[in-house]
C-alpha positions, 0 to 999 in steps of 0.5 A: 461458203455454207456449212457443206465447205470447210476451209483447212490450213496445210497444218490443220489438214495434216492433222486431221488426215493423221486422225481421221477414222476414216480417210478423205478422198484427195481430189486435186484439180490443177493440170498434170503438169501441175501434178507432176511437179508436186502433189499430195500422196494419195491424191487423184487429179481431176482438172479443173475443167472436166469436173462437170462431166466426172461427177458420176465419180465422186459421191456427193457423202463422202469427204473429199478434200479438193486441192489446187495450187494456192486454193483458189480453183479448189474453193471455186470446185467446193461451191460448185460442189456445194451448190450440187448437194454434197455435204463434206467438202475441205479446200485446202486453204493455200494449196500444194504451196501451203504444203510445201512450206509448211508441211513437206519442204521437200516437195517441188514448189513452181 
């Protein structure tokens, strides 16, 4: 992992998405079922396999937090990201299912 990718616990990005200036943009990268199930308020699903032909859509400046269910997709999104010159990259270490355990029990877990 170079700078360009941070690795945030759910707690940790709760925090900092309370007191960032300016808001992240959430990109979750499972299946829609997948998102249907659980996924974070304000999030945009772009799957996992049709990342490649949508980068045109992301801005390699902009903070963008990836998410997937455990963090292991999403970290695999952050170096390829990376790896294509953007800069300001957070996976969510432990995915929706850190989210639901540690900060919103009330969302669906699977």
């Amino acid at each position: 992992m170079g700078q360009s990718v941070r690795d945030f616990s759910a707690t940790q990005l709760h925090t900092y998405l309370s007191t960032a200036n300016t808001a992240p943009r959430l990109l979750d990268v499972r299946e829609p079922w997948e998102y249907d199930i659980a996924h974070l308020k304000g999030s945009e699903l772009v799957p996992l396999k049709s990342i490649p032909g949508k980068l045109e859509r992301f801005d390699p400046e902009q903070e963008m937090v990836v998410i997937c269910h455990h963090g292991i997709r999403s970290m695999q999104v952050c170096r390829y990201l990376a790896s294509l010159g953007f800069t300001h990259l957070i996976n969510l270490r432990g995915g929706v299912n850190a989210w639901a355990r540690d900060i919103d029990r009330l969302m669906s877990t699977y």
